[in-house]
C-alpha positions in Angstrom: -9.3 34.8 39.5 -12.6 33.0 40.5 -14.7 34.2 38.0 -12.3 33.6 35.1 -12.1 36.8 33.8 -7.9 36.5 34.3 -7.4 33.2 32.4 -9.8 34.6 29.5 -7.2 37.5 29.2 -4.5 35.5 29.7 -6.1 33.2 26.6 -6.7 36.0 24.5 -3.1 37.2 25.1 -1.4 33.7 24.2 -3.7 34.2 20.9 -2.2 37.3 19.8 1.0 36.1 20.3 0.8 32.8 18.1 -1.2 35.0 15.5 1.8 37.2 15.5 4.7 34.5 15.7 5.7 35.6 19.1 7.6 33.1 20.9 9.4 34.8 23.9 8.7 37.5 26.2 9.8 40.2 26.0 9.3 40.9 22.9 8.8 44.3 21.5 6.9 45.8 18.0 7.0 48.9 17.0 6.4 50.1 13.7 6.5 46.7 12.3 10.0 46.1 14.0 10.6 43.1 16.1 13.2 43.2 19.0 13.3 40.7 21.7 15.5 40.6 24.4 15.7 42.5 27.6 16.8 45.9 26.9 18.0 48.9 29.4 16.0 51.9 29.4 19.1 53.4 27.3 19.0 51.1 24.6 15.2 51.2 24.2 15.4 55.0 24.0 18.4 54.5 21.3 16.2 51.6 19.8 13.5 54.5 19.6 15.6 57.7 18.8 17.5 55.6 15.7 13.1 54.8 14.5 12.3 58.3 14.7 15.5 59.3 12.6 14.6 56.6 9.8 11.0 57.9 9.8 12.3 61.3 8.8 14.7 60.2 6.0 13.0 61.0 3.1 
């Protein structure tokens, strides 16, 4: 933390997050799908499982 290598990372972080609208943590993208919220490990592998199945509908 002395050399300042942590809050330039921690800057740089903040700036992706206002370039892409993110407001609260966490906050999730995948596939150009927001979710935010907490979520169990069973509903992020739902959240996952119900992507994969939509990417496969042709």
């Amino acid at each position: 933390m002395g050399t300042g290598r942590g809050m330039e990372a921690v800057k740089r972080d903040i700036e992706e997050a206002t370039r892409l609208q993110i407001s609260s943590t966490p906050t999730y993208i995948i596939n150009g799908i927001r979710m935010t919220g907490v979520m169990t490990p069973a509903v992020f592998d739902e959240f996952l499982s119900v992507l994969r199945r939509s990417a496969q509908e042709p």
